[in-house]
CHARMM-style PDB file with segment names, atoms N, HN, CA, C and O in Angstrom:
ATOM      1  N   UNK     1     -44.974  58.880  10.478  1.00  0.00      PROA
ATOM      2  CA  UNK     1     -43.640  59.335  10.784  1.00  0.00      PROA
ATOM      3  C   UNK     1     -42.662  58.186  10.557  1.00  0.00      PROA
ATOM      4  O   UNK     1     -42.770  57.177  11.254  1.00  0.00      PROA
ATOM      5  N   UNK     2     -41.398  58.307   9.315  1.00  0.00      PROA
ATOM      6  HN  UNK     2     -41.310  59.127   8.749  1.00  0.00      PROA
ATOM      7  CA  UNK     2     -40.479  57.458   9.728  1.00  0.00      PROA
ATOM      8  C   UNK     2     -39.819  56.923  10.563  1.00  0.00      PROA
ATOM      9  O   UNK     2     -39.025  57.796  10.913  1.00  0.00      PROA
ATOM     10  N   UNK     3     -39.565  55.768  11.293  1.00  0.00      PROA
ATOM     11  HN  UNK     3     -40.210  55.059  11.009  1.00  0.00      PROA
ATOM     12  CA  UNK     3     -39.356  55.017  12.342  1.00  0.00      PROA
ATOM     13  C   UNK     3     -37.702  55.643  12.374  1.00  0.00      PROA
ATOM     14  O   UNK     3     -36.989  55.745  11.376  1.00  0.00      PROA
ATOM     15  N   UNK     4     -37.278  56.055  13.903  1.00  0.00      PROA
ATOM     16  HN  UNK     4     -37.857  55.973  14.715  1.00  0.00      PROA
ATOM     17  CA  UNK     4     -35.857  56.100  14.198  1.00  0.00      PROA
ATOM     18  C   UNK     4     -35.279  55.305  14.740  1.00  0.00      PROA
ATOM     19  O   UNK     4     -35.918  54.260  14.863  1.00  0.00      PROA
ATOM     20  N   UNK     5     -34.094  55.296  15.242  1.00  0.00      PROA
ATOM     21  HN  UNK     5     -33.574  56.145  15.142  1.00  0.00      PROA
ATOM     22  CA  UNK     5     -33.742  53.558  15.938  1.00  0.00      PROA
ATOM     23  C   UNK     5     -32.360  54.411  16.343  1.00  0.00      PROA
ATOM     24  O   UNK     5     -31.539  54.909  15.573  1.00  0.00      PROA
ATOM     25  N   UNK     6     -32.380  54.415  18.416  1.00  0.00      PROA
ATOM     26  HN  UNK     6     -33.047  54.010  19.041  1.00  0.00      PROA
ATOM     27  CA  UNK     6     -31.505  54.518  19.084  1.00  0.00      PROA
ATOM     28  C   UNK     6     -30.876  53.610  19.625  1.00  0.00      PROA
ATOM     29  O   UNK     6     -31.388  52.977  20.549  1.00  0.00      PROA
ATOM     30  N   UNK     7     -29.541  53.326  19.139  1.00  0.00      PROA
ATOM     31  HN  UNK     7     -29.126  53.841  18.389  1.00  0.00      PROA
ATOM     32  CA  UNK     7     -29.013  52.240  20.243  1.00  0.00      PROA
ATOM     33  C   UNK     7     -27.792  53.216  21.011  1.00  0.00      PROA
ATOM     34  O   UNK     7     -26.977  54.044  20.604  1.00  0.00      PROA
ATOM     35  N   UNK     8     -28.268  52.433  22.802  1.00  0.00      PROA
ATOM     36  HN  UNK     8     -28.930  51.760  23.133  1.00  0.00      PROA
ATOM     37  CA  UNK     8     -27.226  52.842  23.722  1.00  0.00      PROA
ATOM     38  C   UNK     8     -26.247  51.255  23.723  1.00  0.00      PROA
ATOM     39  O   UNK     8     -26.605  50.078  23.666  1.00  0.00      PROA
ATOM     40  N   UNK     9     -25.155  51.786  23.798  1.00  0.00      PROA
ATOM     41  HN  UNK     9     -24.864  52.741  23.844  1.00  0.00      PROA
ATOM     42  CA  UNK     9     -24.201  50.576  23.725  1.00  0.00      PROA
ATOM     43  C   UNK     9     -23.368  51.398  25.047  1.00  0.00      PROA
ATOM     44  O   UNK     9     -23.437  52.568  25.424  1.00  0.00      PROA
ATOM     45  N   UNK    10     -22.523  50.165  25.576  1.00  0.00      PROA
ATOM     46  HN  UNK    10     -22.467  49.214  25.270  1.00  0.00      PROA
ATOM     47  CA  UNK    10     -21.081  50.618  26.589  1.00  0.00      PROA
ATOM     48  C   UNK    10     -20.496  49.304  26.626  1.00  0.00      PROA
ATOM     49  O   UNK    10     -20.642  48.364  25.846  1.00  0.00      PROA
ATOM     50  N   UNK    11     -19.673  49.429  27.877  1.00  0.00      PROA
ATOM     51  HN  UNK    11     -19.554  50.193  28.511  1.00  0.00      PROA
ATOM     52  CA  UNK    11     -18.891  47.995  27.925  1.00  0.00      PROA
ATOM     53  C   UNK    11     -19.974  47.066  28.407  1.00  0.00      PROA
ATOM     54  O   UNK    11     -21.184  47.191  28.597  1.00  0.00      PROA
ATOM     55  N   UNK    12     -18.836  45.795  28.575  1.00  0.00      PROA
ATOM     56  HN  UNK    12     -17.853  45.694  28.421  1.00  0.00      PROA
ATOM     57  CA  UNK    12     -19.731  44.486  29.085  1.00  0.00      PROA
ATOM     58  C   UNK    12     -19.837  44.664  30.565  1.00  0.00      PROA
ATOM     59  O   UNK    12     -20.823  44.133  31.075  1.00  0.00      PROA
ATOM     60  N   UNK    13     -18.967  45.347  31.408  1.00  0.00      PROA
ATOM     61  HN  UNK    13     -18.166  45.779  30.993  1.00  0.00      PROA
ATOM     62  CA  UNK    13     -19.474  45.528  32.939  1.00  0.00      PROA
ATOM     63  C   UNK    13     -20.585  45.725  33.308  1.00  0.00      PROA
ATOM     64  O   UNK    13     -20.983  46.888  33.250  1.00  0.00      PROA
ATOM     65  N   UNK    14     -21.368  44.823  33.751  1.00  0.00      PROA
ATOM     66  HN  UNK    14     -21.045  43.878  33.798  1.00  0.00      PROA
ATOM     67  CA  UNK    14     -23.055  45.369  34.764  1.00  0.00      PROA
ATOM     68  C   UNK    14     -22.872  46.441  35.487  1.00  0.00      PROA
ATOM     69  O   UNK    14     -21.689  46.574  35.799  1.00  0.00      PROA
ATOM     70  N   UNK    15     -23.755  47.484  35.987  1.00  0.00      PROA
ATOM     71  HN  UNK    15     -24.717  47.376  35.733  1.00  0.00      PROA
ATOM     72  CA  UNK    15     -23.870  48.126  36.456  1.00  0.00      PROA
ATOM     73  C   UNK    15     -23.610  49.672  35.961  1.00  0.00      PROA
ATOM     74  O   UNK    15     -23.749  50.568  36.793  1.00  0.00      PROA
ATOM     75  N   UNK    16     -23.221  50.001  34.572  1.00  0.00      PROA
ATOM     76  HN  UNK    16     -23.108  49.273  33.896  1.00  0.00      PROA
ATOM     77  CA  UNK    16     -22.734  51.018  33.992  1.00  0.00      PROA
ATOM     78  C   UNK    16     -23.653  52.054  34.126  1.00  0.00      PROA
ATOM     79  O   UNK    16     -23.174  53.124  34.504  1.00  0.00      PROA
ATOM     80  N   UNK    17     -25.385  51.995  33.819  1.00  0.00      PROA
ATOM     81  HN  UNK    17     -25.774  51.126  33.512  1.00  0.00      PROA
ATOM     82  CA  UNK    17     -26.411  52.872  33.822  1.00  0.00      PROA
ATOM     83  C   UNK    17     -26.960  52.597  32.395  1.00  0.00      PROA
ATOM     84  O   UNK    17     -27.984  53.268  32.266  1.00  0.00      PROA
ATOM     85  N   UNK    18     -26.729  51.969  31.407  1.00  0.00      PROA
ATOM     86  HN  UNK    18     -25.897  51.424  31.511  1.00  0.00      PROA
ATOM     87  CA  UNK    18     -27.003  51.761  30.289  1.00  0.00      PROA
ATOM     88  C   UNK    18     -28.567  51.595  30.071  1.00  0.00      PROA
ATOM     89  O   UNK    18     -29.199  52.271  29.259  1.00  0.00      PROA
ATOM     90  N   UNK    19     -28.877  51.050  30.527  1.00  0.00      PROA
ATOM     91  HN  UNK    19     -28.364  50.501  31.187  1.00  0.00      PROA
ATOM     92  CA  UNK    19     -30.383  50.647  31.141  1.00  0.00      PROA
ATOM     93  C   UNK    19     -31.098  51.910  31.513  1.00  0.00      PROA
ATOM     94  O   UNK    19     -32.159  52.301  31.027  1.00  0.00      PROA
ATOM     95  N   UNK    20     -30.376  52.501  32.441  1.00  0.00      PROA
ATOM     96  HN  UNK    20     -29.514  52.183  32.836  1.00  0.00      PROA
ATOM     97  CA  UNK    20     -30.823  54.092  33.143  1.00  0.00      PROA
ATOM     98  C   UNK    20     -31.082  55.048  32.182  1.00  0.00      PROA
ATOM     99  O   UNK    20     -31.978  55.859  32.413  1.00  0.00      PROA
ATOM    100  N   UNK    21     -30.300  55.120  30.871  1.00  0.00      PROA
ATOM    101  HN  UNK    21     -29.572  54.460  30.684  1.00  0.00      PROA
ATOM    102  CA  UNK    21     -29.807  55.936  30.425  1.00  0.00      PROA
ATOM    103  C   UNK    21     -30.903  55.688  29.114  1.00  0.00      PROA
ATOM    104  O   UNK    21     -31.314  56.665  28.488  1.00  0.00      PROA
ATOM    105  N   UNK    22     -31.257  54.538  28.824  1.00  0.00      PROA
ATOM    106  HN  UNK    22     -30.923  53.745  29.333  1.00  0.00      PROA
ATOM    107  CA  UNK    22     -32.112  54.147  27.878  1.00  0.00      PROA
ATOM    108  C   UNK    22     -33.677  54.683  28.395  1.00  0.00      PROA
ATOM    109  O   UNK    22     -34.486  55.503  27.959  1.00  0.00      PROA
ATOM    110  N   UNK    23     -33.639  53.913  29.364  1.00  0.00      PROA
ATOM    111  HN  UNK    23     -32.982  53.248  29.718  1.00  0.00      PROA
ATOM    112  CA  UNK    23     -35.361  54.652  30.128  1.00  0.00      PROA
ATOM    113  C   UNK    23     -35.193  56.190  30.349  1.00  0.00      PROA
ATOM    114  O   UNK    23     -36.296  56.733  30.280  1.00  0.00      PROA
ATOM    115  N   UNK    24     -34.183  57.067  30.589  1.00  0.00      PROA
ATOM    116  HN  UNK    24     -33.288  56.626  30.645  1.00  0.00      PROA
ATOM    117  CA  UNK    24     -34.456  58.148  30.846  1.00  0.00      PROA
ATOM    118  C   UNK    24     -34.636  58.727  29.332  1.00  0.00      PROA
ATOM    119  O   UNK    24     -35.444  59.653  29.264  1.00  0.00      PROA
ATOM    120  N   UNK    25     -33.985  58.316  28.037  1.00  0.00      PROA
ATOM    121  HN  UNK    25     -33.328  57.564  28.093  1.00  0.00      PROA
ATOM    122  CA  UNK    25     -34.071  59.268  26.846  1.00  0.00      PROA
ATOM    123  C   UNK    25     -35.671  58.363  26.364  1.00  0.00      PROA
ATOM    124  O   UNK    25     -36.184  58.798  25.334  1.00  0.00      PROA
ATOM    125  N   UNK    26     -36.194  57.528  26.857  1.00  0.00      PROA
ATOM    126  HN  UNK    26     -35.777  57.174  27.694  1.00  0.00      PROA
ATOM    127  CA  UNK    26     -37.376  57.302  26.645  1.00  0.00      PROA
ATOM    128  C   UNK    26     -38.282  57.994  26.841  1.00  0.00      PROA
ATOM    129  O   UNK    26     -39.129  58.318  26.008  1.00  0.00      PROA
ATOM    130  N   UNK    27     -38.223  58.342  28.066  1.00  0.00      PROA
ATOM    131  HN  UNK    27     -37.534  58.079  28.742  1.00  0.00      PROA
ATOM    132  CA  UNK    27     -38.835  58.981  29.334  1.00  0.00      PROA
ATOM    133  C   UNK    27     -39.014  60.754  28.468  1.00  0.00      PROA
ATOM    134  O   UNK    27     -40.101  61.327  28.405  1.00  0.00      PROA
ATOM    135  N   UNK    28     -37.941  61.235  27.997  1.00  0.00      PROA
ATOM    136  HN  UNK    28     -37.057  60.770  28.048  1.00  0.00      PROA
ATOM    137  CA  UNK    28     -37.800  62.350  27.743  1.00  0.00      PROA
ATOM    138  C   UNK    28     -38.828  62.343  26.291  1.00  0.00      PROA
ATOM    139  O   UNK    28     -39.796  63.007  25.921  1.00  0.00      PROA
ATOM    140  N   UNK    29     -38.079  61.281  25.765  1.00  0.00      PROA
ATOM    141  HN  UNK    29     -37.292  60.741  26.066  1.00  0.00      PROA
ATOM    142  CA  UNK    29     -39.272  61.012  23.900  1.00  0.00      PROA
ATOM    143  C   UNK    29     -40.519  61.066  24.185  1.00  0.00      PROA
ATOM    144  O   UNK    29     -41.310  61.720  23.506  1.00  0.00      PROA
ATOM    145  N   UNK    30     -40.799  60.501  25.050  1.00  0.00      PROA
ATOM    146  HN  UNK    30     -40.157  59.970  25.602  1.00  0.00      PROA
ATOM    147  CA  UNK    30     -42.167  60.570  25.306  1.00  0.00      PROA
ATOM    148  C   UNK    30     -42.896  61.516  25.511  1.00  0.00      PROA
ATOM    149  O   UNK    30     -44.016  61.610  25.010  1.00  0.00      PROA
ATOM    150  N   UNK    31     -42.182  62.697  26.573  1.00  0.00      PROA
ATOM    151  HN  UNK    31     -41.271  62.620  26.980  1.00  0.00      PROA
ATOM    152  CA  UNK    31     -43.009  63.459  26.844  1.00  0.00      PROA
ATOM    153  C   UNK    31     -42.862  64.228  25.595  1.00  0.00      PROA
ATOM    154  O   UNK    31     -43.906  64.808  25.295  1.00  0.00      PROA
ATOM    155  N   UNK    32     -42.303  64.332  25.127  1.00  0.00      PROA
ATOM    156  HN  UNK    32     -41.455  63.861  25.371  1.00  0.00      PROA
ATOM    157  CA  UNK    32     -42.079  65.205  23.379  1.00  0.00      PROA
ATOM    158  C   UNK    32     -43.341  64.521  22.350  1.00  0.00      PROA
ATOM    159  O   UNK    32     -43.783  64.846  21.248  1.00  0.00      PROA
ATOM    160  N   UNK    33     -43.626  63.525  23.224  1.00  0.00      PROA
ATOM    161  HN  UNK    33     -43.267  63.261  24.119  1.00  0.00      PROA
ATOM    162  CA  UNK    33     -44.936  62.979  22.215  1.00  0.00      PROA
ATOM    163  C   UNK    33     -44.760  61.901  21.284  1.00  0.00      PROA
ATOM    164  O   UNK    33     -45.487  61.807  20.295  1.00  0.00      PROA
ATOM    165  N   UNK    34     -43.481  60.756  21.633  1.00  0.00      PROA
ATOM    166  HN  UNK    34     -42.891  60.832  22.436  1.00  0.00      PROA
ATOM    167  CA  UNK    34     -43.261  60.527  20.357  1.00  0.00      PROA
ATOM    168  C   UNK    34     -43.336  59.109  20.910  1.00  0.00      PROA
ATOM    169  O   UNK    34     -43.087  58.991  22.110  1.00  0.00      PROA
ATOM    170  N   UNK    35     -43.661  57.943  20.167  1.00  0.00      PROA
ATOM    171  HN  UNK    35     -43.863  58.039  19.193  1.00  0.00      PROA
ATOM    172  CA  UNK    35     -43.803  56.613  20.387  1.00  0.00      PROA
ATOM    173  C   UNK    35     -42.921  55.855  20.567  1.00  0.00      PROA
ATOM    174  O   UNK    35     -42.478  55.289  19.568  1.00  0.00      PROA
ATOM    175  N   UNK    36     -42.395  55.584  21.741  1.00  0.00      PROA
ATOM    176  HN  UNK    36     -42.755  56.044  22.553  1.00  0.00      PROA
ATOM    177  CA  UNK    36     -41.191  54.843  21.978  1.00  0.00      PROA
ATOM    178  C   UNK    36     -41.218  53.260  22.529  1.00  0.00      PROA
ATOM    179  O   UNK    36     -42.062  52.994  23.385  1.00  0.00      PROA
ATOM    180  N   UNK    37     -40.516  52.437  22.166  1.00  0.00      PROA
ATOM    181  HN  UNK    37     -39.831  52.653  21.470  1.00  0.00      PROA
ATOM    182  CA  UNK    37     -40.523  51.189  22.130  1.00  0.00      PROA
ATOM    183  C   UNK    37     -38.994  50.824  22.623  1.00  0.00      PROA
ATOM    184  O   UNK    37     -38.001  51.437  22.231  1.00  0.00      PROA
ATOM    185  N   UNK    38     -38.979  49.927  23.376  1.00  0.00      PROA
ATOM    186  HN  UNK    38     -39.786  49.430  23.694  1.00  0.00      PROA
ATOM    187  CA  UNK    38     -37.393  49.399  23.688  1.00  0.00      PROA
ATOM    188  C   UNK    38     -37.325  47.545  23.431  1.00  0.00      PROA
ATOM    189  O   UNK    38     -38.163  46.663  23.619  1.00  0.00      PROA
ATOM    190  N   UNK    39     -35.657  47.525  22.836  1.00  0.00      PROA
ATOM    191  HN  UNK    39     -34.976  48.242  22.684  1.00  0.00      PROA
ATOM    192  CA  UNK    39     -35.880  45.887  22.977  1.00  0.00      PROA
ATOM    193  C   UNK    39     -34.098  45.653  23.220  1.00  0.00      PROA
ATOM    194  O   UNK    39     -33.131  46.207  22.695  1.00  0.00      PROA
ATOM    195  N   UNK    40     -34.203  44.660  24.177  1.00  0.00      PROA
ATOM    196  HN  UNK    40     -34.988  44.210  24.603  1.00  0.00      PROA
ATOM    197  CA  UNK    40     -33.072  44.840  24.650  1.00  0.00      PROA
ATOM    198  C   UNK    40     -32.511  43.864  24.056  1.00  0.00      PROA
ATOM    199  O   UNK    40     -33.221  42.863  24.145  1.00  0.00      PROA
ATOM    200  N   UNK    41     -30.929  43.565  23.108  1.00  0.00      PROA
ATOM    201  HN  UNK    41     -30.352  44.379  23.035  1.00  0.00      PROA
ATOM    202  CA  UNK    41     -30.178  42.678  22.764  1.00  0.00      PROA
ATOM    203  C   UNK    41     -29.378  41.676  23.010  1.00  0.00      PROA
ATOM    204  O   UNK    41     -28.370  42.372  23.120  1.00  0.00      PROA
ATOM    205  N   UNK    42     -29.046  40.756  23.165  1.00  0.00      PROA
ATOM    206  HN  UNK    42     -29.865  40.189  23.075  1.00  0.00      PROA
ATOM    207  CA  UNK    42     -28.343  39.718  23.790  1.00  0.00      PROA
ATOM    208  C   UNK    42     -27.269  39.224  22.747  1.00  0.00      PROA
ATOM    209  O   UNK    42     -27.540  38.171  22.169  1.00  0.00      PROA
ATOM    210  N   UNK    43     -25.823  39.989  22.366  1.00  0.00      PROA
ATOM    211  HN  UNK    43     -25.603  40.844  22.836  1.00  0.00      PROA
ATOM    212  CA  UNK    43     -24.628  39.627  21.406  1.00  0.00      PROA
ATOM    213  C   UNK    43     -24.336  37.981  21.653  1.00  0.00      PROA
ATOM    214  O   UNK    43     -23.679  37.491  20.734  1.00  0.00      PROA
ATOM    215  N   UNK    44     -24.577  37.370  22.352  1.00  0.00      PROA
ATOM    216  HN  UNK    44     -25.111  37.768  23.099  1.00  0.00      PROA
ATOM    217  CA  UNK    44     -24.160  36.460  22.676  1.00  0.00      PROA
ATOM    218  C   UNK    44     -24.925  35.048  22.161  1.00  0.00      PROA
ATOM    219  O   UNK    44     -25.961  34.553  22.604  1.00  0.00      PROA
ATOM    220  N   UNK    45     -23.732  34.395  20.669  1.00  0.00      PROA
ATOM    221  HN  UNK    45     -22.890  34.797  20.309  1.00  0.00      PROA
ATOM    222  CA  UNK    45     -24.134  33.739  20.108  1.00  0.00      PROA
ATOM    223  C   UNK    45     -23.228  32.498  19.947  1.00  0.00      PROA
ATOM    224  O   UNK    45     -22.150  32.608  19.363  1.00  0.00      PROA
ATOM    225  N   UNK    46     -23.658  31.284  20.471  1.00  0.00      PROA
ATOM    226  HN  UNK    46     -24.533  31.195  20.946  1.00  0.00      PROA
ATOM    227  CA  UNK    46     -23.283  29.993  20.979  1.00  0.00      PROA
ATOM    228  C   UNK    46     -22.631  30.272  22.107  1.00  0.00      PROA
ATOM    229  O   UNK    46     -21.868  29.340  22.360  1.00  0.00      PROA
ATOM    230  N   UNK    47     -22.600  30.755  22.561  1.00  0.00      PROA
ATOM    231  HN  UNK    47     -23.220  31.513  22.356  1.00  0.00      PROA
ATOM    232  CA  UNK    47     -21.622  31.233  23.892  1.00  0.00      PROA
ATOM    233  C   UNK    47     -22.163  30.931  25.280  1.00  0.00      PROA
ATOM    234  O   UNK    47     -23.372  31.089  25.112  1.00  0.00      PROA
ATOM    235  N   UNK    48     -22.046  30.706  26.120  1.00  0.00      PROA
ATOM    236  HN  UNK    48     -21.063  30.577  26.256  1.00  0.00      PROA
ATOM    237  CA  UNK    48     -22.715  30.668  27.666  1.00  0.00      PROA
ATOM    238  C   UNK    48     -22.245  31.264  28.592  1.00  0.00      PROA
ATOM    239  O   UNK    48     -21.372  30.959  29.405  1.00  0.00      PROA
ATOM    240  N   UNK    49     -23.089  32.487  28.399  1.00  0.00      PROA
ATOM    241  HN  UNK    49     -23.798  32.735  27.738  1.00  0.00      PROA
ATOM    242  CA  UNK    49     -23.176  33.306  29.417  1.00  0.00      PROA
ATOM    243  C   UNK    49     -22.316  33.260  31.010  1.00  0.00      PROA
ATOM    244  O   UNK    49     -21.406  33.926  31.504  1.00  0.00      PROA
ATOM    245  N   UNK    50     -23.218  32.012  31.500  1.00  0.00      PROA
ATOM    246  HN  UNK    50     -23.958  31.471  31.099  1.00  0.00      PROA
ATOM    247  CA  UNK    50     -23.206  31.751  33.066  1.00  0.00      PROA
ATOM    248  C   UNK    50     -21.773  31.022  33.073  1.00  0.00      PROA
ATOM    249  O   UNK    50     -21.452  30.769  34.234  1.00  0.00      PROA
ATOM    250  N   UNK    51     -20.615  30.520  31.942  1.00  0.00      PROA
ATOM    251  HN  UNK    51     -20.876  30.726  30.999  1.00  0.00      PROA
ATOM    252  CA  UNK    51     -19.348  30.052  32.200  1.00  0.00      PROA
ATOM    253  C   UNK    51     -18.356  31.105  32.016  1.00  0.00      PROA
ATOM    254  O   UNK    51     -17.200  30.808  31.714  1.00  0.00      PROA
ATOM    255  N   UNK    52     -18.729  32.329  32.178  1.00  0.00      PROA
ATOM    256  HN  UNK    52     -19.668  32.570  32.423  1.00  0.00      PROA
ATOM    257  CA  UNK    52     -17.793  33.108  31.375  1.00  0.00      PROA
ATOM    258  C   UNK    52     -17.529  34.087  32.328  1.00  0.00      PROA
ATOM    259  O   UNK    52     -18.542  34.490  32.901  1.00  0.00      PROA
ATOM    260  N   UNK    53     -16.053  34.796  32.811  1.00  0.00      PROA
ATOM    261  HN  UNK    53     -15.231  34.468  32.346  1.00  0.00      PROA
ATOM    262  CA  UNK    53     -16.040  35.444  34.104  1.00  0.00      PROA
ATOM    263  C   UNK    53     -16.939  36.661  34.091  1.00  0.00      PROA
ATOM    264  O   UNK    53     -16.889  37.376  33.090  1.00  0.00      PROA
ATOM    265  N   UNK    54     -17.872  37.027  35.221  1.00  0.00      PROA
ATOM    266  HN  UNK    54     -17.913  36.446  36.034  1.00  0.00      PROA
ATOM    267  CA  UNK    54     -18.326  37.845  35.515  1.00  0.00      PROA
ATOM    268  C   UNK    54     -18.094  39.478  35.038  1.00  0.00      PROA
ATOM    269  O   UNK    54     -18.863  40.313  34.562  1.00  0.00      PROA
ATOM    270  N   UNK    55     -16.656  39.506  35.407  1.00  0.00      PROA
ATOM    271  HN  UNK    55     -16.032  38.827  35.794  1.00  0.00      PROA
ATOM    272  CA  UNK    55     -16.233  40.582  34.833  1.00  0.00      PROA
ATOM    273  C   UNK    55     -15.994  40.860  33.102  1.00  0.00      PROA
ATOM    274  O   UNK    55     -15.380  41.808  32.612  1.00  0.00      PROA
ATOM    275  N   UNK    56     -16.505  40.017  32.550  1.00  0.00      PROA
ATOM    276  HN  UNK    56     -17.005  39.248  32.948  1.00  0.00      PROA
ATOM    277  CA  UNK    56     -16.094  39.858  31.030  1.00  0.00      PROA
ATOM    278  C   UNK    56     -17.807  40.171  31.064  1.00  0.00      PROA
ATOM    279  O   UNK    56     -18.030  41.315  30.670  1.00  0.00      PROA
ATOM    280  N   UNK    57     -19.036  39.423  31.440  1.00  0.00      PROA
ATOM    281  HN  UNK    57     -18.855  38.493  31.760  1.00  0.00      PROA
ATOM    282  CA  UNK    57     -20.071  39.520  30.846  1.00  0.00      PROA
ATOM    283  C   UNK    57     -21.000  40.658  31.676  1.00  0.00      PROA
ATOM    284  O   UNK    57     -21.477  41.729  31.299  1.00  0.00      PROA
ATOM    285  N   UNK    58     -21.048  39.935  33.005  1.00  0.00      PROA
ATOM    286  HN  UNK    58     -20.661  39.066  33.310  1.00  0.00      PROA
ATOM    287  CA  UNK    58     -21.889  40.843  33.925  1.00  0.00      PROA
ATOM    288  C   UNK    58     -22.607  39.780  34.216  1.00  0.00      PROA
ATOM    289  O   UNK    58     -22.710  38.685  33.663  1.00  0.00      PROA
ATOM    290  N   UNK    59     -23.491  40.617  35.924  1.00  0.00      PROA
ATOM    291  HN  UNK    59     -23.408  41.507  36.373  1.00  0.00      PROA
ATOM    292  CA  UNK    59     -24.381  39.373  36.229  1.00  0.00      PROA
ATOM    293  C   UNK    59     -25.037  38.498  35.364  1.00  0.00      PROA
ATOM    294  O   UNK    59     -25.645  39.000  34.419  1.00  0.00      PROA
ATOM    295  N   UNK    60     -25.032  37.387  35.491  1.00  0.00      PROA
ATOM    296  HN  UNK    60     -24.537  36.980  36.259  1.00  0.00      PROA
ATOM    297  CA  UNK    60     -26.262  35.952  34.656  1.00  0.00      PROA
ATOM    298  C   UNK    60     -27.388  35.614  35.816  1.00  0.00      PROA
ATOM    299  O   UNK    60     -27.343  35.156  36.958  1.00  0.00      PROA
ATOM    300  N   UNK    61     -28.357  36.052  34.981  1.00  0.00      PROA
ATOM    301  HN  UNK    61     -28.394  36.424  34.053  1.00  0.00      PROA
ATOM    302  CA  UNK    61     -29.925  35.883  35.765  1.00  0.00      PROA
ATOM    303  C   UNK    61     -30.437  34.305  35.280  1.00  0.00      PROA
ATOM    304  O   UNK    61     -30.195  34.264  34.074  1.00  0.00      PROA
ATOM    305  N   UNK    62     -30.975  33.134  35.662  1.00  0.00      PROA
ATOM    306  HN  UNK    62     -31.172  33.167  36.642  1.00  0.00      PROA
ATOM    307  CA  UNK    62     -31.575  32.079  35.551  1.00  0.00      PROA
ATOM    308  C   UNK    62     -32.806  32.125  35.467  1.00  0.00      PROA
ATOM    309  O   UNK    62     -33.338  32.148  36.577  1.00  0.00      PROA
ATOM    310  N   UNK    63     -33.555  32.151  34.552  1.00  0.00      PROA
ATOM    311  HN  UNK    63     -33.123  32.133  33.651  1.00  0.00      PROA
ATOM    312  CA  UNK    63     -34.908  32.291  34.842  1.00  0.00      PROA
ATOM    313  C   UNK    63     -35.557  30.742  34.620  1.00  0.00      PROA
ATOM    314  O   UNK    63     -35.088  29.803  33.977  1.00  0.00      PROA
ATOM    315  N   UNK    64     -37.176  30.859  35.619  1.00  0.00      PROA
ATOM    316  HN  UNK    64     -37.558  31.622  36.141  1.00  0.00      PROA
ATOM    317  CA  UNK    64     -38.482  29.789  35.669  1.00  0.00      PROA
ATOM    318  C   UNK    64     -37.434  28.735  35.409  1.00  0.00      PROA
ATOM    319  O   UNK    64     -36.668  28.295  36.266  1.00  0.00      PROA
ATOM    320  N   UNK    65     -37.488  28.280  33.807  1.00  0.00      PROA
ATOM    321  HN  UNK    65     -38.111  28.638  33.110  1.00  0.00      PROA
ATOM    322  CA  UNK    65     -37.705  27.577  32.980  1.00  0.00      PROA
ATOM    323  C   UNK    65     -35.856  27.292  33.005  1.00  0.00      PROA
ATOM    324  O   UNK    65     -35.883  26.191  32.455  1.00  0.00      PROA
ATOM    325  N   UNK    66     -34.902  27.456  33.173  1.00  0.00      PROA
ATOM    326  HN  UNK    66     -34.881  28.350  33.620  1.00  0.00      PROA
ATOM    327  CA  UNK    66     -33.422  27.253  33.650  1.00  0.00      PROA
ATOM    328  C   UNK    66     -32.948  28.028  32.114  1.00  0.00      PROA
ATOM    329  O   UNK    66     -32.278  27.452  31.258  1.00  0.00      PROA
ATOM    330  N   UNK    67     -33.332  29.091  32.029  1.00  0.00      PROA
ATOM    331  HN  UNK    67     -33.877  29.560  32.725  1.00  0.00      PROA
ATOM    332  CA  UNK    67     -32.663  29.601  30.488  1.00  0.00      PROA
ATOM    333  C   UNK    67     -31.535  31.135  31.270  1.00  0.00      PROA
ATOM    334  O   UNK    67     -31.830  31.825  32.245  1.00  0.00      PROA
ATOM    335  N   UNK    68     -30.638  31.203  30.645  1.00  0.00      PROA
ATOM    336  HN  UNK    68     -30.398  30.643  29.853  1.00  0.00      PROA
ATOM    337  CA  UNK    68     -29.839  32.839  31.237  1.00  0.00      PROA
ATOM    338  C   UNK    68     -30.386  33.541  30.121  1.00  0.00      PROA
ATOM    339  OT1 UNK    68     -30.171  34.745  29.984  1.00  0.00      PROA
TER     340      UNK     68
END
């Protein structure tokens, strides 16, 4: 079967459901039988995240190793 490719996009505000909204049309592909895969994107190139107002990016998570 030729490979399809869904992207959910919205604004930069956290909390929109974007995430929700991705696992649920997963959720639905699946049970239709169909092989679903997710990979989530990060636009943000030379930029830092964790200096940039909240409301422009959305929460910044720190992970282990000190990377956002």
């Amino acid at each position: 079967m030729k490979t399809k490719i869904i992207f959910i996009t919205g604004g930069v505000l956290s909390s929109l459901g974007k995430g929700v909204a991705a696992a649920a049309i997963g959720a639905l592909l699946e049970a239709r039988g169909l092989r679903v895969t997710f990979q989530k994107l990060d636009p943000y190139i030379n930029v830092d995240p964790g200096t940039m107002n909240p409301f422009q990016h959305g929460e910044v998570f720190v992970t282990e190793d000190g990377a956002e």
